[in-house]
N, C-alpha and C positions, 0 to 999 in steps of 0.2 A: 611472452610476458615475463617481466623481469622475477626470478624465484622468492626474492622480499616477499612478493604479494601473495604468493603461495600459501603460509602460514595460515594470515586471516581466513583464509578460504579454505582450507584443509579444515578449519575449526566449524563451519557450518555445518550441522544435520544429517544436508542433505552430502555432503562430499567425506565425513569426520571417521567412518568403520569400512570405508569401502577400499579395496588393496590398495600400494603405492603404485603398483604397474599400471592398474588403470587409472589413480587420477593424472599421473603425468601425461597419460594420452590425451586426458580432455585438458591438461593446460597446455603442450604442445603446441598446438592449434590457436589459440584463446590471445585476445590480445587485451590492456587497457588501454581507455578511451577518456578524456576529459571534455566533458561538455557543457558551455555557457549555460546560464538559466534561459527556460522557455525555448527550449530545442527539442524539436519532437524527435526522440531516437526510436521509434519506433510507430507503423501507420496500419491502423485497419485493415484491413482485407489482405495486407504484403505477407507474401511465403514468409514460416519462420525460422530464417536462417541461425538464430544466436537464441541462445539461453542467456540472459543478462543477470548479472550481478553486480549489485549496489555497493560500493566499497565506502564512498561519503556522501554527500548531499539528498538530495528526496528527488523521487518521480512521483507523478500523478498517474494512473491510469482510468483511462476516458473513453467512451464511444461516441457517436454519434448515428442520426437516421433522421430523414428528411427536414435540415437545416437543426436539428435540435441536436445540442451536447448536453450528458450526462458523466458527472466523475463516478468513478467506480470504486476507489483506494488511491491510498499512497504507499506506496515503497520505501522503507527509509535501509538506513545500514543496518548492518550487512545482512543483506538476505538477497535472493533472486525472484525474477518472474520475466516469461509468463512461461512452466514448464510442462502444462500441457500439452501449448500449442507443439513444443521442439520436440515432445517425444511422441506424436501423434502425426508428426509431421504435417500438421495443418497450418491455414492459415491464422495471422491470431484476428482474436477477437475485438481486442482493445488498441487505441492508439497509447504511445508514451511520452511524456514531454516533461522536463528535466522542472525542477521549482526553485533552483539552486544551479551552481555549479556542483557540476557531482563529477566522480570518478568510477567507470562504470569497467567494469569486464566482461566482452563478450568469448560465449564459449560455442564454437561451430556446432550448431543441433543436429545433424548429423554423429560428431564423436558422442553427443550425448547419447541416442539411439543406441550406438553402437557398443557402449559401455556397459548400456542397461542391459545389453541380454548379456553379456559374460560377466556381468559383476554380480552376486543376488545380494551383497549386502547394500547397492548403491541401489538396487531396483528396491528394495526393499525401504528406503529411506525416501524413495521417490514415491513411492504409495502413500507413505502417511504423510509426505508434503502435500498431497494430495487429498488425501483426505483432510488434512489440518483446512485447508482452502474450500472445501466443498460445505465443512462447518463454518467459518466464516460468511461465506455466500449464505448460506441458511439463516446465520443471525442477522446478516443485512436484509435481507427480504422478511424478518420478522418485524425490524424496527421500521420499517418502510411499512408495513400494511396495517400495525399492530399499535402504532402510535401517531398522534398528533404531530402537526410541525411542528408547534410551541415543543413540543414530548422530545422532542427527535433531536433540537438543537440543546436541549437542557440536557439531555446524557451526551452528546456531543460536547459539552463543556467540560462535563464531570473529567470527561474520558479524559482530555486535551489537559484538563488540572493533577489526572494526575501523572500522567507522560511528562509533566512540567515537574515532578515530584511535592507536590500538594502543595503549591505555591496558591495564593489566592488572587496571584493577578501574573499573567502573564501576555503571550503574542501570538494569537492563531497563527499555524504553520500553512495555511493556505489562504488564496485571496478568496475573498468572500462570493464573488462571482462562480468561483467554482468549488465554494462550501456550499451555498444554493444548491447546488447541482446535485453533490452530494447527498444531500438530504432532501432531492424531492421537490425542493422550493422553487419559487424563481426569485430573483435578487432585491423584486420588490416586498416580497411575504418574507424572506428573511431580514430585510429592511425592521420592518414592523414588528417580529417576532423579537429580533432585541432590545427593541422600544419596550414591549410586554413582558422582558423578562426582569424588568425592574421589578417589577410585584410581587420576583420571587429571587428576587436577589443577587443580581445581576444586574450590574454596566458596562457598559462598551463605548471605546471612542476609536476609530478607526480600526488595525487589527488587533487592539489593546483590550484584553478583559477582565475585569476587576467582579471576584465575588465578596461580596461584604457581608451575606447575611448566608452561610455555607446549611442551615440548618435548613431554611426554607425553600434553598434550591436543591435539593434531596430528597424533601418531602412532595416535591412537585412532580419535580423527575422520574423518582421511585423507581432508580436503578437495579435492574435482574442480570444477575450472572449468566443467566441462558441466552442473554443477546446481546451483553456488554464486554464481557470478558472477553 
């Protein structure tokens, strides 16, 4: 992998206090990868050979079980996933499929392993990526049991408004089909759910979505920092 790219990635969390001697082992190895939109880089159940690392464009990560898909996240820059699986040395969980051209760096999961046990400041930044992720998991599984569809897609917005830095109309970064999925729905009830979210301040015309009345979709929503943030 060319050393340019190094920087960015020495700047991540997870790679940023840990020696020079060992990140150069795990860049070593490591290559970048450019891949069209809708390319699955990564499938269910396959060994996990690479810790990946998103340098531009977005991943979706997805499952599936008997004919049904569910999205689980998106990946955007610069961060990595899935680093469970490579330092557990399992297989992963999730499939990956690109929503973008992205630029990705895989880094061989094996050099990851092998870094963790001699580095304690990289194993240590790998704990709380991990944990960082096991509290996300928790707020997803709250917003999923704890709220309404209508509930679910209204801080889904908030959230998306303000990732757009508090614009009041901007472009869902995913296709709706697997925003459905996302939250639970299927593409009919979120169909319907943006039709409903007029009443509370909210239109939409293809990925396009315009809030006009920001006061009544807050009041609806009744966003909590224990499951939003």
């Amino acid at each position: 992998m060319p050393e340019s790219e190094h920087s960015e990635i020495r700047k991540l969390p997870l790679f940023r206090d840990m020696s020079d001697e060992n990140f150069e082992i795990l860049m070593r190895g490591s290559y970048v990868q450019t891949f069209p939109p809708l390319v699955e880089i990564v499938s269910e159940g396959e060994p996990s050979d690479f810790l990946h690392i998103v340098l531009s464009g977005s991943v979706s990560l997805y499952a599936t079980w008997n004919e049904r898909e569910t999205s689980m996240t998106t990946v955007r820059p610069v961060s990595t996933f899935i680093i469970a699986a490579s330092i557990k040395d399992a297989p992963y969980l999730m499939s990956a499929e690109t929503l973008e051209k992205s630029r990705i760096v895989l880094v061989p999961s094996q050099d990851v392993r092998t870094v963790f046990e001699q580095d304690p400041q990289f194993a240590r930044a790998v704990v709380t990526e991990l944990a960082e992720n096991y509290r996300l998991l928790v707020k997803t599984t709250k917003n999923l049991k704890l709220r309404a569809s209508l509930e679910r897609l209204a801080n889904y917005i908030l959230r998306q408004q303000k990732r757009a830095g508090g614009a009041n109309e901007f472009d869902l970064s995913i296709r709706k089909r697997r925003l459905a999925s996302f939250l639970g729905m299927t593409p009919e009830s979120l169909s319907r759910a943006f039709k409903n979210l007029r009443d509370h301040g909210v239109s939409s015309k293809g990925g396009r979505v315009t809030i006009f009345d920001q006061q009544a979709l807050e009041e609806f929503a009744h966003p909590n920092p224990l499951i939003d943030d």
